[in-house]
C-alpha positions as a Python dict, from the first residue, in 0.01 Angstrom:
ca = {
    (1, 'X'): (0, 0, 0),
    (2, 'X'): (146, 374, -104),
    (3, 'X'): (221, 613, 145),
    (4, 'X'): (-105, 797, 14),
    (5, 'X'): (-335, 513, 58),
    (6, 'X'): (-258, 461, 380),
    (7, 'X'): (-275, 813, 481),
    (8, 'X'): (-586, 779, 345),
    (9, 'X'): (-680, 534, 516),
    (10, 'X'): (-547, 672, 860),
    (11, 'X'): (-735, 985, 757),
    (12, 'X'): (-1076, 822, 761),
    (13, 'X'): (-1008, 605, 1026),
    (14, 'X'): (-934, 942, 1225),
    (15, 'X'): (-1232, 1129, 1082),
    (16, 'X'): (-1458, 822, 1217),
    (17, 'X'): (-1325, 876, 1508),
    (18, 'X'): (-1328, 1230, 1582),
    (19, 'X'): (-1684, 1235, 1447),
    (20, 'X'): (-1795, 997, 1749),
    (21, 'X'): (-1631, 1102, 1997),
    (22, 'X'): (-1689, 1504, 1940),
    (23, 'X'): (-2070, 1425, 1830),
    (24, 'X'): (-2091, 1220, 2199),
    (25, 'X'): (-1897, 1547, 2365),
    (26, 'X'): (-2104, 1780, 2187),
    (27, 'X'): (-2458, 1619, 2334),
    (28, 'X'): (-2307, 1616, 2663),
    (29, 'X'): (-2225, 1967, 2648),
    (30, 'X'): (-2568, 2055, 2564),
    (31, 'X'): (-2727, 1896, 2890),
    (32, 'X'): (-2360, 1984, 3077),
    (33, 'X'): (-2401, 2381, 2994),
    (34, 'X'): (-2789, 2384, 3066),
    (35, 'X'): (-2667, 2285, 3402),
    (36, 'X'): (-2345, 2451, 3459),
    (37, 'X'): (-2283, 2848, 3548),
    (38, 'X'): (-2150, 3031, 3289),
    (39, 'X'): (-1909, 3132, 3584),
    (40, 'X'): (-1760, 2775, 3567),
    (41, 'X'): (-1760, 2729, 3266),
    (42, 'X'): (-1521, 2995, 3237),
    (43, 'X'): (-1291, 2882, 3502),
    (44, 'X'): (-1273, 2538, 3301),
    (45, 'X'): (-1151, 2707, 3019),
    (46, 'X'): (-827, 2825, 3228),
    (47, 'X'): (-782, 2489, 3353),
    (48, 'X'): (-841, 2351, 2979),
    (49, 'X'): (-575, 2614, 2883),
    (50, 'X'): (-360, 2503, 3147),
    (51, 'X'): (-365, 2152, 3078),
    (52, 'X'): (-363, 2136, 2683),
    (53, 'X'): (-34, 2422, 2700),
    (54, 'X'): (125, 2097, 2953),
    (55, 'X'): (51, 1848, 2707),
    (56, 'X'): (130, 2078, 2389),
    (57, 'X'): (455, 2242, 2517),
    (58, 'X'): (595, 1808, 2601),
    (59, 'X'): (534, 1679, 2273),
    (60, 'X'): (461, 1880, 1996),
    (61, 'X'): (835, 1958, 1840),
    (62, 'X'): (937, 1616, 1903),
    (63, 'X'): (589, 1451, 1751),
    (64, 'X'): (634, 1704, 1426),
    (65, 'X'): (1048, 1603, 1416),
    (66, 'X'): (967, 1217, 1449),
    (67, 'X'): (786, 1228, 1089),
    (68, 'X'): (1062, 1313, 931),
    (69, 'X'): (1245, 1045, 710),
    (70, 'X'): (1614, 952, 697),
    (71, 'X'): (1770, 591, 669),
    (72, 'X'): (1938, 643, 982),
    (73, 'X'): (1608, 752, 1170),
    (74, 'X'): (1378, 483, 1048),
    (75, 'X'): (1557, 254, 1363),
    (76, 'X'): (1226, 187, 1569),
    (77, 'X'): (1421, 243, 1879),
    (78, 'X'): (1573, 551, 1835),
    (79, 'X'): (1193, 693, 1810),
    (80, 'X'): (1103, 483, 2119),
    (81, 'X'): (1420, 693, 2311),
    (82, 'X'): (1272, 1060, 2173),
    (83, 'X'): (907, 950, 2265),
    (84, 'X'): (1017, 957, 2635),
    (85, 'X'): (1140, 1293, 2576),
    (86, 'X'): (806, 1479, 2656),
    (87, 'X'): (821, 1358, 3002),
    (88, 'X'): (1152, 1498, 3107),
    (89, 'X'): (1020, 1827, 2928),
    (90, 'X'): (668, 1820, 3165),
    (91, 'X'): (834, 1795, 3415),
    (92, 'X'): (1023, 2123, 3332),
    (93, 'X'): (720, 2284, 3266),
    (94, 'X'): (541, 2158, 3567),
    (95, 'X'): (863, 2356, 3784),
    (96, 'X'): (778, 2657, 3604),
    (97, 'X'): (430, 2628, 3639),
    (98, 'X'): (451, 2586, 4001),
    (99, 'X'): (755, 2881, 4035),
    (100, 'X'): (561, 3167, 3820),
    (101, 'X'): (169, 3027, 3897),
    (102, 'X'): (176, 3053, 4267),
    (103, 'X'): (165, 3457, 4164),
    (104, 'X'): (-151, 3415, 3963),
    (105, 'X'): (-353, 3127, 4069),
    (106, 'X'): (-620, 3188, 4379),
    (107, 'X'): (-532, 2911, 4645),
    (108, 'X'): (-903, 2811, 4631),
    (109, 'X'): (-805, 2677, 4277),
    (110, 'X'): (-455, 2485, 4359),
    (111, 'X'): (-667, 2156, 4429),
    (112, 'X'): (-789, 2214, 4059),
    (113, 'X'): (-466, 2285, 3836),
    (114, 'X'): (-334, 2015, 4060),
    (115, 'X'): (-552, 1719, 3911),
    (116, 'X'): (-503, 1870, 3562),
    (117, 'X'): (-141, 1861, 3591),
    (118, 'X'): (-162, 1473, 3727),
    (119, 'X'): (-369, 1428, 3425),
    (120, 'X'): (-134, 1557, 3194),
    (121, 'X'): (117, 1385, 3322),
    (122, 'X'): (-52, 1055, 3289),
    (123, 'X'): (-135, 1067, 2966),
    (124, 'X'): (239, 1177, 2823),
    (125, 'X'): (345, 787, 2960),
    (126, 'X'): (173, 690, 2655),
    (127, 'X'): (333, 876, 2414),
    (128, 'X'): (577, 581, 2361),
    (129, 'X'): (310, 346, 2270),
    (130, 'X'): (188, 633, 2020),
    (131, 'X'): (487, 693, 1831),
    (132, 'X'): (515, 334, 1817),
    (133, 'X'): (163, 284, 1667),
    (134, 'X'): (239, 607, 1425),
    (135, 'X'): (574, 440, 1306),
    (136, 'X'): (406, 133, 1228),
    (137, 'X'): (79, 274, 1067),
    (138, 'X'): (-148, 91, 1326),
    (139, 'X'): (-439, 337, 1258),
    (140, 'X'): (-691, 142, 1380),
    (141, 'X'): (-518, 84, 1758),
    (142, 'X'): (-495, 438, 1808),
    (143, 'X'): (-822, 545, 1672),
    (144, 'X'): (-1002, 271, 1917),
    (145, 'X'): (-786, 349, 2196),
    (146, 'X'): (-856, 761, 2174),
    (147, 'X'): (-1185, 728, 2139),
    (148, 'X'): (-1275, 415, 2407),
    (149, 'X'): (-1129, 685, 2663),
    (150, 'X'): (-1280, 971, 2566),
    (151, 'X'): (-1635, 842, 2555),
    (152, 'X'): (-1560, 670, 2860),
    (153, 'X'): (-1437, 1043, 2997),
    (154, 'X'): (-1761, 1202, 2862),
    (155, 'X'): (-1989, 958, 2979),
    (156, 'X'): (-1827, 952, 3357),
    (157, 'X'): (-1846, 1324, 3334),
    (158, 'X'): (-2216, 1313, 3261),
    (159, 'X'): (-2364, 1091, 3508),
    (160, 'X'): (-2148, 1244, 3809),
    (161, 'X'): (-2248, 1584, 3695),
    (162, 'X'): (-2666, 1471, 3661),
    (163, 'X'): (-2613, 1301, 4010),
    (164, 'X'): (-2465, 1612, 4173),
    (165, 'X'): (-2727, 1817, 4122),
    (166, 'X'): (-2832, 2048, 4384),
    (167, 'X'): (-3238, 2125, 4482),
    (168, 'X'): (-3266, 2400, 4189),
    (169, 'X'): (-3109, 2127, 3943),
    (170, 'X'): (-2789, 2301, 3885),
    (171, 'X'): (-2415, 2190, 3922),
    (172, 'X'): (-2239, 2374, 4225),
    (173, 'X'): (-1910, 2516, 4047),
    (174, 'X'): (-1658, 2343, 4277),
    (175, 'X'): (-1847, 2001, 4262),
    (176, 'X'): (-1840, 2061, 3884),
    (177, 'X'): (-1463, 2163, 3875),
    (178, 'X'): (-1353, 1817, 4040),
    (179, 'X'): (-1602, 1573, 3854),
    (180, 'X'): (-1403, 1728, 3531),
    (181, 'X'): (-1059, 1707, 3653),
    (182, 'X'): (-1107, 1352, 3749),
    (183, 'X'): (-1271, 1259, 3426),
    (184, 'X'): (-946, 1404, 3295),
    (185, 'X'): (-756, 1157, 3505),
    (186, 'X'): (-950, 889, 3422),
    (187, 'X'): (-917, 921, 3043),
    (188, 'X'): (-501, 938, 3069),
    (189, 'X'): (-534, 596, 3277),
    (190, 'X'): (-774, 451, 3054),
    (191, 'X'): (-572, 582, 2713),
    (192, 'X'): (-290, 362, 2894),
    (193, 'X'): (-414, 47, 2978),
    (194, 'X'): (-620, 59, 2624),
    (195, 'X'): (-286, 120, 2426),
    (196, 'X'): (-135, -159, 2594),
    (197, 'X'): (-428, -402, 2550),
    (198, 'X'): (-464, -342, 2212),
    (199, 'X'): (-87, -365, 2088),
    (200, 'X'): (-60, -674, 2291),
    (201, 'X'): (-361, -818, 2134),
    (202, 'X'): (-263, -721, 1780),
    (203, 'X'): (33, -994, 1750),
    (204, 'X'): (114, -1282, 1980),
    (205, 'X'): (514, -1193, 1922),
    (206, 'X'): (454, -794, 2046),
    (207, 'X'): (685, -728, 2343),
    (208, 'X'): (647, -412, 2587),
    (209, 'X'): (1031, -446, 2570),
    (210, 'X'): (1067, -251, 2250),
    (211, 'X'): (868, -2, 2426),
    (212, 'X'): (1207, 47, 2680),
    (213, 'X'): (1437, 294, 2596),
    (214, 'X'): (1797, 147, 2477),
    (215, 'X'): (2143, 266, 2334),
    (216, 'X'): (2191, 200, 1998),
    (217, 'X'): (2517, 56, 1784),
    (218, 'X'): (2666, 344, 1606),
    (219, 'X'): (2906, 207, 1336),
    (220, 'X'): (3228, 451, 1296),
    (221, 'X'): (3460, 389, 1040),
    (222, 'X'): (3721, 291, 1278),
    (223, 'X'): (3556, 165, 1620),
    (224, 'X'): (3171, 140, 1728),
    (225, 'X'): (2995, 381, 1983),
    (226, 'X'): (2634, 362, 2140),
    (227, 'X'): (2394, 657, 2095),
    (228, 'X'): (2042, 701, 2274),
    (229, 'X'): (1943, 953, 2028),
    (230, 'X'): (1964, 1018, 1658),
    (231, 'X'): (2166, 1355, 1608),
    (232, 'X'): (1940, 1452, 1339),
    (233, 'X'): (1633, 1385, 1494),
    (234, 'X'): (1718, 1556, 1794),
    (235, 'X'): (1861, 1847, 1557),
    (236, 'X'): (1469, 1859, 1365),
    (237, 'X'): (1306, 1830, 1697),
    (238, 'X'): (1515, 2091, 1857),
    (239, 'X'): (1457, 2351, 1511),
    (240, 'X'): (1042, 2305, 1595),
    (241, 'X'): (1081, 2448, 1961),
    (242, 'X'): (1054, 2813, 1911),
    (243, 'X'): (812, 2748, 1627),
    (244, 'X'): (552, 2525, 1862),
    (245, 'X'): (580, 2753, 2130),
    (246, 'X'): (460, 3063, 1913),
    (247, 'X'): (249, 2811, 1702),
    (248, 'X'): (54, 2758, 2077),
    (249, 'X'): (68, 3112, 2139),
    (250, 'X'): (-93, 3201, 1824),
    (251, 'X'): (-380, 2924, 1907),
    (252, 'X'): (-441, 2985, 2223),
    (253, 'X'): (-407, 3391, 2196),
    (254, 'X'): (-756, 3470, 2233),
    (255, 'X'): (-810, 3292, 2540),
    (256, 'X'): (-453, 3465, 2682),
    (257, 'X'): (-586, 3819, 2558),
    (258, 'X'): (-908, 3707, 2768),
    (259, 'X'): (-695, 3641, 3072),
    (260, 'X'): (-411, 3918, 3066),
    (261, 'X'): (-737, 4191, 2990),
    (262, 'X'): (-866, 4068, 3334),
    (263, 'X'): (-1213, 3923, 3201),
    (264, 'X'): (-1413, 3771, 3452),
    (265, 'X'): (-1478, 3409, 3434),
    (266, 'X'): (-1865, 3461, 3337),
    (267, 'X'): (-1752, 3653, 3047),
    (268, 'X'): (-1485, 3388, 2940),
    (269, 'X'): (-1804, 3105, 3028),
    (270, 'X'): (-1987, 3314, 2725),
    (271, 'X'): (-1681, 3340, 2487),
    (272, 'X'): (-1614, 2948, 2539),
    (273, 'X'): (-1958, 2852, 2512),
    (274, 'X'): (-1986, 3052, 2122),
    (275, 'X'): (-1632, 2928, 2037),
    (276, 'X'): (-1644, 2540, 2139),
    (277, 'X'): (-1973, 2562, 1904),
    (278, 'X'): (-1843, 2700, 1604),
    (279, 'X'): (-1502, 2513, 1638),
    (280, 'X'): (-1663, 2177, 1639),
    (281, 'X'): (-1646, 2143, 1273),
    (282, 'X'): (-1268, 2218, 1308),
    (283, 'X'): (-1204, 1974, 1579),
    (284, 'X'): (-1434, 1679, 1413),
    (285, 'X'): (-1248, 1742, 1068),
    (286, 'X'): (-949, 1960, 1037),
    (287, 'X'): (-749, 1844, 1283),
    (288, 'X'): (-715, 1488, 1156),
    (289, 'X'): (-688, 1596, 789),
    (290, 'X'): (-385, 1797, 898),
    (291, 'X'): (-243, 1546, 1091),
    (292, 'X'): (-237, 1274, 820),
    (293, 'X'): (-129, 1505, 562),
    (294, 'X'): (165, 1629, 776),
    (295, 'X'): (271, 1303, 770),
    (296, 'X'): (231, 1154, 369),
    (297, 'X'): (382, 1538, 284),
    (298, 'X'): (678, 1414, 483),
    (299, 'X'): (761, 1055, 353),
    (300, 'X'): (655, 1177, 27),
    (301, 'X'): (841, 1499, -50),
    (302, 'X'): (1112, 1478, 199),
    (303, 'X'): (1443, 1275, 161),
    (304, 'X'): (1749, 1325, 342),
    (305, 'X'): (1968, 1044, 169),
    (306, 'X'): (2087, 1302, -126),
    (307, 'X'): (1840, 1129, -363),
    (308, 'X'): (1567, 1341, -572),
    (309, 'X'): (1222, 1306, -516),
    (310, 'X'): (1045, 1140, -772),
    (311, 'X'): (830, 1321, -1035),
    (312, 'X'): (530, 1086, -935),
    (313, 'X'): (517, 1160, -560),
    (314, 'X'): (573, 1520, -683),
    (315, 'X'): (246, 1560, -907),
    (316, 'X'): (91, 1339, -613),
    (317, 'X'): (142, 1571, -337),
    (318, 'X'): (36, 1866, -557),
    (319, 'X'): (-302, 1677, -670),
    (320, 'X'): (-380, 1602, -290),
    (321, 'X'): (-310, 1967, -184),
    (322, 'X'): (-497, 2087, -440),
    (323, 'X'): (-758, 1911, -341),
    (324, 'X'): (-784, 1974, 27),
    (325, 'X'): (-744, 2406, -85),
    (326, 'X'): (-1020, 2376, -287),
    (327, 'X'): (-1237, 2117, -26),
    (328, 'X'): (-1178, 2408, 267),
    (329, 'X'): (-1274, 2707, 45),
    (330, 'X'): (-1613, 2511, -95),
    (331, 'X'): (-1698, 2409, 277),
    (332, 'X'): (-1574, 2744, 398),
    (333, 'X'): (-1811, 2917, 168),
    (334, 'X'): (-2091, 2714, 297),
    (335, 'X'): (-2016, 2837, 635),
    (336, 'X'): (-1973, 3232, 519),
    (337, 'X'): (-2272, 3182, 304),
    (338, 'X'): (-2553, 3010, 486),
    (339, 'X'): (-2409, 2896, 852),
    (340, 'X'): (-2391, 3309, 957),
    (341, 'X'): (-2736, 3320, 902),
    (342, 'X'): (-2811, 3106, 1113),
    (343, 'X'): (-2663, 3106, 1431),
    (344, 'X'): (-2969, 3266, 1606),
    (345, 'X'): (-3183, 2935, 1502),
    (346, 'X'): (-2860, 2697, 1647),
    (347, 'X'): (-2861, 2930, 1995),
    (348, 'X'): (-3154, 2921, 2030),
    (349, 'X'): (-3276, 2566, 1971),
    (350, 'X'): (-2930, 2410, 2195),
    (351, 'X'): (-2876, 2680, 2442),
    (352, 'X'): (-3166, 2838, 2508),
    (353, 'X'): (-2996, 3169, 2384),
    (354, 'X'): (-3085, 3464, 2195),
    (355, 'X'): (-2893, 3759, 2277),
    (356, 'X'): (-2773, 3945, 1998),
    (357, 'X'): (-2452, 3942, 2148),
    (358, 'X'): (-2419, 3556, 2120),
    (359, 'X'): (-2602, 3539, 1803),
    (360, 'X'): (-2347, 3816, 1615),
    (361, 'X'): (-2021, 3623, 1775),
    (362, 'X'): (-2082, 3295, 1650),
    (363, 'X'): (-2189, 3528, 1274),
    (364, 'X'): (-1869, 3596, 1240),
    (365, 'X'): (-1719, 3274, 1415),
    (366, 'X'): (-1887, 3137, 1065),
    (367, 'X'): (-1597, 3388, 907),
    (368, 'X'): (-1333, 3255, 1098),
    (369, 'X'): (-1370, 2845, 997),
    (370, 'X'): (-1246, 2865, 619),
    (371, 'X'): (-933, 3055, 761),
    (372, 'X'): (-899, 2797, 992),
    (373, 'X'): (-908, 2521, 776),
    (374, 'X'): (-705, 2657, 493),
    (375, 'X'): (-361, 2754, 756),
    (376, 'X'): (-418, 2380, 895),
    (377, 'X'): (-334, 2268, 568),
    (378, 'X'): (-107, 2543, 464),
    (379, 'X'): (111, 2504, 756),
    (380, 'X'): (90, 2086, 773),
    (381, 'X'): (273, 2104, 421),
    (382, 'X'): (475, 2354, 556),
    (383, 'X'): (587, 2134, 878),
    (384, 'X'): (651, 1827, 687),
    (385, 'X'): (839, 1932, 433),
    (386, 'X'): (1041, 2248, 517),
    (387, 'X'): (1414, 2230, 587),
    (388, 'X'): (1559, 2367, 903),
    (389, 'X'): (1631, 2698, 768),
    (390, 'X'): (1256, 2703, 656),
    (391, 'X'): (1186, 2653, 1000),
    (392, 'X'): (1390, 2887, 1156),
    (393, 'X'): (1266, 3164, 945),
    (394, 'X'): (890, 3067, 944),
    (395, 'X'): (952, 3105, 1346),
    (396, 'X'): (1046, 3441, 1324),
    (397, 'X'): (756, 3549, 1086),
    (398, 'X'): (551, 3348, 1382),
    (399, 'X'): (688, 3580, 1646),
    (400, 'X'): (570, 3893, 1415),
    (401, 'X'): (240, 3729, 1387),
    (402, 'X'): (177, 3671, 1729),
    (403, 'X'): (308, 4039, 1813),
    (404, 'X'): (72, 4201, 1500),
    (405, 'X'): (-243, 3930, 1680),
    (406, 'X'): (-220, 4135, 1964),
    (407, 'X'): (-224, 4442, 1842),
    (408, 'X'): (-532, 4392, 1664),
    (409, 'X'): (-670, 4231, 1941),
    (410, 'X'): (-619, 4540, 2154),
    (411, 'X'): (-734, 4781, 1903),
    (412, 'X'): (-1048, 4594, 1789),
    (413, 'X'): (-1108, 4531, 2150),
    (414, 'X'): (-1023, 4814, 2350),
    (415, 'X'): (-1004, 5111, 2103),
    (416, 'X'): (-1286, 4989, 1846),
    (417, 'X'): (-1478, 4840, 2180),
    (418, 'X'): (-1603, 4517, 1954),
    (419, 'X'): (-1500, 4297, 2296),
    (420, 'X'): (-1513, 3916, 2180),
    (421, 'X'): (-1604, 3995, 1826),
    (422, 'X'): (-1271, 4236, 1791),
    (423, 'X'): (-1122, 3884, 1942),
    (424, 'X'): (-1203, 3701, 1622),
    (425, 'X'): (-1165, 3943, 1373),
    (426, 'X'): (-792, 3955, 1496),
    (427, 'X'): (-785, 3596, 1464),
    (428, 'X'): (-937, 3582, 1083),
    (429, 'X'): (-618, 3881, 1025),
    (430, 'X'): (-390, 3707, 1188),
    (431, 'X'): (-468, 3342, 1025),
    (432, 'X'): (-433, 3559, 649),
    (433, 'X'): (-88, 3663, 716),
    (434, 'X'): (-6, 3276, 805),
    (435, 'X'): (-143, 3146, 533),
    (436, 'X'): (23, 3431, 267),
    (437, 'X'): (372, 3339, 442),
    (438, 'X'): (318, 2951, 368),
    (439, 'X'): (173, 2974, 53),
    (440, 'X'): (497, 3199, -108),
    (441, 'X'): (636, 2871, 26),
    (442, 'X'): (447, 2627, -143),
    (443, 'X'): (443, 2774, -437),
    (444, 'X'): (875, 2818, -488),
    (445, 'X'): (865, 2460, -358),
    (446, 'X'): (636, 2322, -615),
    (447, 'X'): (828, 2546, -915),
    (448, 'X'): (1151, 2426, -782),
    (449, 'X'): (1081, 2091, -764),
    (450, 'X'): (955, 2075, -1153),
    (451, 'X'): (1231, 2285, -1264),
    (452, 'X'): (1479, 2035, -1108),
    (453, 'X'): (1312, 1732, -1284),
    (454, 'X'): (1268, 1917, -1587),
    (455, 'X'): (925, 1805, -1609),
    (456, 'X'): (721, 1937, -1909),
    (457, 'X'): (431, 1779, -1924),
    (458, 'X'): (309, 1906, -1541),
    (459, 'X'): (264, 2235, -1460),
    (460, 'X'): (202, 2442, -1163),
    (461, 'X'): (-48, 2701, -1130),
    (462, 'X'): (-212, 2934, -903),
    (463, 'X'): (-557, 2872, -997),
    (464, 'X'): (-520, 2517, -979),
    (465, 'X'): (-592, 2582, -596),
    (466, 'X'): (-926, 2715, -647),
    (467, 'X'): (-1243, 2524, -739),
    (468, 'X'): (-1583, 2617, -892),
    (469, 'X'): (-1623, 2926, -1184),
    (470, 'X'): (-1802, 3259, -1148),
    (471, 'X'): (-2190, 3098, -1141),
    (472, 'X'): (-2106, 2905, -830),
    (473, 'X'): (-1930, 3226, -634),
    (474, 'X'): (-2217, 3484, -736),
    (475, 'X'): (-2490, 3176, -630),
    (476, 'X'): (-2272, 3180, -313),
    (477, 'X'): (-2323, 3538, -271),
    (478, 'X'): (-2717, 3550, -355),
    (479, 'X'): (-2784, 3287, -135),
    (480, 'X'): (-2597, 3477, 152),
    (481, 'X'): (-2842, 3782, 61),
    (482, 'X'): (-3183, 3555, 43),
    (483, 'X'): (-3106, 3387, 369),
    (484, 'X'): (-3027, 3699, 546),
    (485, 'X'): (-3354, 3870, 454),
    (486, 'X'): (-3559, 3539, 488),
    (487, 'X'): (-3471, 3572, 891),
    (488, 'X'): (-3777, 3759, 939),
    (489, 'X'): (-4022, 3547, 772),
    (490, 'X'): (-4037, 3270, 1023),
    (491, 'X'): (-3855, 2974, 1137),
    (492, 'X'): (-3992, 2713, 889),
    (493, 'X'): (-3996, 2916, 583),
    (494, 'X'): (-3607, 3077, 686),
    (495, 'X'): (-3478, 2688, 676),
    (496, 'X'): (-3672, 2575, 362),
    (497, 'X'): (-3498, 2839, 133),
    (498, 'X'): (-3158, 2781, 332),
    (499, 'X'): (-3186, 2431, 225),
    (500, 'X'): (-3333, 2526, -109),
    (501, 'X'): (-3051, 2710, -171),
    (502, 'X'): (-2794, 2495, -17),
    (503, 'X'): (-2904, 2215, -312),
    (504, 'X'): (-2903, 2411, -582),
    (505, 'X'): (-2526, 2524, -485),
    (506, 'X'): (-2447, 2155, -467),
    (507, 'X'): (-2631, 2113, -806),
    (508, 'X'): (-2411, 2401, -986),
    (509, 'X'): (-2069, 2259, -837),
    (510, 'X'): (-2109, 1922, -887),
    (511, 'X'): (-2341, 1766, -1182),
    (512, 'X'): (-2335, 2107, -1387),
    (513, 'X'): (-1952, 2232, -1351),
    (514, 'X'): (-1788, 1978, -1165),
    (515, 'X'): (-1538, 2051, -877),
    (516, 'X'): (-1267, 2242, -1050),
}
């Protein structure tokens, strides 16, 4: 099977995945929030800061270096060594934490950011099992693993929460705090023992022992040595520091502008409660699609042996990313175009919520997901197939992005007074310039690349990125008009011409002009 056909694969065994588990979290939310203070909800949000930056920060730069290829580095053990590498680093993090937080954090919340850090912790002891599973392409062990412990995390979460209700039927906020930091616990433990069921069950001749970390034979020309670590891994790894530490920054830089502005936690409860909403689509479906193509961009278009990359994995890689631009920009327009419209009718139906406030955020929220999706994809490419000095420079264009994010933050925010919807609009700015930095990058890659090969008969152009012709985009556009005034005419008769128009869009791109 080709590296694409398996990534394939992997990709839809992810997607199936994510699209359970999220689906299950997102039903649980509804009851979860109709129960929960906005007050707490926004204090979970910290801790969910908190514990994602642990996990994030540990194993990021040395997940991203691990996918690249080298003859030297395909040795299954000297990935097993690096994979125990995020440990060591939580632990660093977890002395900071404790040095700098003590400042910050009220003591009433210690108990709190104390289970999430034991949590974290937890689940980085799997990470060897993961990289082992990613090296050898066992999809389908790490998709049932992941998602046995989170539904078993979202359904102990649940019934605690529905049997600690107090006499008006709502969750106290410090009964609610622990039942989700122990959930947290108990999906690292279960994660764990699943892992290690599963590999054990998948071959009768599976050790744990190649799980162990062990020196290596280095052959020298003129005596032998042992290594724990491959030098160029470790170099790779070390070259995606900076970069995932302003990549984090950049992702989590709403919720930090929330935080360093001194919001209160209701406030934050609200912002969460629009934002986990209208970035389900990107959690059920862009994550995975980046990870997976991360990973065939690497083995296909990366080679470190001095060899040139063959003119068939070349036109491959371009065909795929061609395809996922032009998949985000249809399904982004579907958002823009018909989602915006009708946030009210989603509020109101889940949440029980119609403020305009709520209503306008998650509007433009609708904005916000093609960006999203198109730098996932834009930067995956990047990631997997950059050299170091790529890297290095992309991290300083990073560091101006994250710099120029919060200056629009504070402008929109502060000067303009927009509050969370100033937020977002920073974030759509701030996701342009990363996707105009990576795609000058693509495209002097792709031009190189055929002008080394000398390759005549395949071409590289611009508009080979973007699908559909001028009907489809001006349909796009009178559909976003129709829908907006059809607001006023009633529920029923507002969601018959949304869906009216939504299949005659699909009509015009597929059966009339085909997805160009």
């Amino acid at each position: 099977m080709s590296n694409l056909a398996k990534s394939l694969h992997g990709t839809g065994l992810i997607l199936s995945q994510q699209l359970i588990t999220r689906m299950a979290t997102f039903l649980s939310n509804i009851v979860l929030t109709r129960i929960s203070n906005l007050k707490m909800i926004g204090i979970l949000q910290d801790l969910d800061l908190f514990h994602s930056s642990l996990l994030f920060l540990s194993r990021e730069a040395i997940r991203m270096g691990l996918l690249r290829n080298s003859s030297k580095s395909q040795h299954l053990q000297f990935l097993i060594n690096m994979a125990y590498l995020p440990i060591l680093v939580f632990f660093v993090l977890i002395t900071l934490s404790v040095l700098i937080g003590n400042s910050f954090i009220n003591e009433d919340k210690v108990n709190a950011y104390t289970l999430y850090a034991i949590a974290a912790g937890l689940e980085l002891m799997t990470e060897p099992l993961y990289i082992y599973c990613q090296n050898q392409l066992l999809y389908t062990i790490r998709v049932s693993a992941e998602g046995f412990a989170f539904l078993l995390q979202v359904g102990f979460t649940l019934v605690l929460a529905l049997y600690s209700l107090n006499e008006n039927g709502l969750l106290e906020i410090d009964t609610g705090i622990e039942i989700y930091a122990y959930s947290q616990i108990l999906f690292s433990i279960v994660l764990f023992l699943t892992y290690a069921f599963l590999l054990k069950r998948s071959s009768a001749s599976f050790s744990f022992q190649k799980l162990f970390p062990k020196c290596i034979e280095n052959d020298l020309k003129d005596h032998k040595t042992y290594i724990w670590f491959d030098p160029y891994l470790v170099s790779v790894s070390l070259s995606f520091v900076i970069q995932t530490i302003v990549k984090h920054l950049l992702t989590v830089g709403d919720k930090l502008v929330l935080v360093s502005l001194g919001i209160g936690d209701a406030q934050k409860g609200g912002y969460r409660l629009v934002t986990d909403l209208g970035s389900l689509v990107a959690r059920i479906l862009f994550q995975p699609i980046e990870e997976t193509s991360r990973a065939f961009f690497s083995k296909s278009l990366t080679n470190h042996d001095g060899e040139e990359i063959a003119i068939n994995q070349i036109s491959e890689s371009l065909q795929m990313l061609q395809t996922l631009f032009k998949f985000h920009i249809i399904f982004g327009a579907f958002f823009v175009c018909f989602g915006s419209n009708y946030t009210s009718v989603l509020l109101k139906y889940l949440y029980s919520k119609t403020d305009n406030e709520s209503v306008n955020l998650l509007s433009i929220y609708c904005v916000y997901v093609p960006f999203m999706g198109i730098n996932g994809i834009s930067e995956a490419f990047f990631q997997g197939v950059g050299n170091p000095k790529a890297l290095a420079k992309q991290t300083v264009y990073m560091v101006f992005f994250w710099a120029t994010f919060i200056g629009f933050s504070y402008v929109l925010m502060e000067v303009f007074a927009l509050g969370s919807q100033g937020l977002i609009i920073a974030n759509v700015l701030n996701m342009s310039q990363r996707i105009l930095f990576c795609s000058v990058f693509i495209i002097e890659f792709f031009k190189s690349c055929m002008k080394n090969q000398q390759e005549k008969s395949q071409t590289f152009t611009i508009t080979g990125f973007f699908p559909g012709t001028k009907s489809v985009w001006i349909f796009f556009i009178m559909s976003w008009l129709i829908t907006n005034k059809t607001k006023e005419f009633g529920l029923v008769y507002h969601l018959s011409i949304g869906i009216t128009c939504g299949l005659i869009e699909v009509y015009l791109m597929y059966f009339l002009y085909g997805f160009h």
